[in-house]
N, C-alpha and C positions, 0 to 999 in steps of 0.2 A: 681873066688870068687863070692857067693853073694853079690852083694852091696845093694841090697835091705833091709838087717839085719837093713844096718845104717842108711835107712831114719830115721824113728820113733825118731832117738836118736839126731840130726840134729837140733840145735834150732837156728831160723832166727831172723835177725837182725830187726829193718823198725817194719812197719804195718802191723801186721799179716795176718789182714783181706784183706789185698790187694795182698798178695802172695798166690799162688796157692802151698801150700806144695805139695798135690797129682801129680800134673802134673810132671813126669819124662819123658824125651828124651835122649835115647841113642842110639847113632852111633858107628859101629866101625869103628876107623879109620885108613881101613888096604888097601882101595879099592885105584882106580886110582886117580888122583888130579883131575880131572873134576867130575867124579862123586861125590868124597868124596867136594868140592868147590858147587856143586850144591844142593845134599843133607842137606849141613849145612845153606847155604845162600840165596837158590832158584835159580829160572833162571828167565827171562825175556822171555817175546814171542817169540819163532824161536830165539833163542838165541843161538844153535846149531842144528846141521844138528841129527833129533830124537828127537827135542824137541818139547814139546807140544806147540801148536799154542796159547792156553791159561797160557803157563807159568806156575809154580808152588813155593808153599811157601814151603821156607827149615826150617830146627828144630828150626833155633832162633825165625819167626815166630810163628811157632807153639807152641813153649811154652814161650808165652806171657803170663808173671810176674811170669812163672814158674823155674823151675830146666834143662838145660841140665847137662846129664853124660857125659864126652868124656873121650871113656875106650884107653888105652894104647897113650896117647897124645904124646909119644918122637916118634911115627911113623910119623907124619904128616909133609907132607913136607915143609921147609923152605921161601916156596911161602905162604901156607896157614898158618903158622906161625905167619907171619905179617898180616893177615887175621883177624886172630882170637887178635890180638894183640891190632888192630884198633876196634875191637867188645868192649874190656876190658877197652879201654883207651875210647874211644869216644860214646860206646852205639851205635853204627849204624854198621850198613851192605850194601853191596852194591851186590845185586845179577848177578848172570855170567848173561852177556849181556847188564845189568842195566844200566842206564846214573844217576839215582840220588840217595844217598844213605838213609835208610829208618834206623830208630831209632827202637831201641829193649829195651826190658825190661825181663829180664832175669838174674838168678843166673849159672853158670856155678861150675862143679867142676869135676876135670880132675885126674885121674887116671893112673898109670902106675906101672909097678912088676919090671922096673929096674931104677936104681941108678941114678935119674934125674938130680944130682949136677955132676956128671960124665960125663952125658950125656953133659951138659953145655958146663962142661971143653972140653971134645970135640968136640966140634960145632956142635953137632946134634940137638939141642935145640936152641933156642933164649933164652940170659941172662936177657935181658928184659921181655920175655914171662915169665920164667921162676919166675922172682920177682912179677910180676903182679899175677901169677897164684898158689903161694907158701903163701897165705894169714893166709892160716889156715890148715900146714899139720899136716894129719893123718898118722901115719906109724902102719897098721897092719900086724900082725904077720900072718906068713901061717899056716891054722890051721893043728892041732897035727892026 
C-alpha cells in the first residue's frame, strides 16, 4: 500500500511550527533483532563486533520532531516490543551498547495488514504496546 496518499490528510496535534510534517522514516521490520534494534535506536562505539568505531544514529534520532512509519509492527520481536514501548511511555531510547539513555522527540505510527487485536489475544503483540500504539486507528480498505 501507499502510505504516502495519507500524509497530506494527517492533521497534528502541538505546534505546528515545531513539527517537521515532511520528515518521514520508515523501517521494515522484517530483519534480525540486532539489526532491526540498531537501526531504530543506534549503536554506541564498537558496540558490536562490525560496528562502526564512531557509532551511529537510529531513526528515532533522525527524525527529531518528526514522523517514524513502522510498517507491519506485529513482526517485531517481543524484546523490541518493550523497546519501542519504553520510546512511547518515556520519550527516550537507549542505543545497543549505550550506558545512558537519550530523549526523543518524535511522532510514531505503526502499521500492519493483519488483525492486531488477534494478534494480542495471541501473544504476539504486547497489550500494553498494543493500547499505547492504538491512539488513533485507521482501518483502510484494500483498494478495489
Amino acid at each position: 500500500m501507499n502510505w504516502s496518499c495519507l500524509r497530506p490528510s494527517l492533521k497534528w496535534g502541538g505546534d505546528e511550527r515545531s513539527r517537521t510534517q515532511g520528515t518521514q522514516k520508515r523501517t521494515e521490520l522484517r530483519n534480525s533483532e540486532l539489526l532491526m534494534e540498531s537501526e531504530l535506536f543506534g549503536y554506541a562505539p564498537g558496540a558490536f563486533t562490525g560496528a562502526s568505531k564512531n557509532g551511529k544514529q537510529g531513526m528515532f534520532e533522525l527524525a527529531y520532531k518528526g514522523t517514524i512509519f513502522l510498517d507491519e509492527i506485529v513482526e517485531v520481536p517481543m524484546v523490541l516490543q518493550a523497546k519501542l514501548l519504553r520510546v512511547l511511555q518515556e520519550r527516550e531510547i537507549q542505543k545497543v551498547g549505550g550506558v545512558a539513555p537519550q530523549k526523543v522527540d518524535v511522532r510514531i505510527i505503526a502499521a500492519t495488514n493483519k488483525n492486531l487485536e488477534k494478534m494480542v489475544e495471541n501473544g504476539a503483540v504486547r497489550d500494553d504496546l498494543f493500547y499505547c500504539l492504538n491512539v488513533i486507528p485507521l482501518t483502510i480498505p484494500p483498494p478495489t
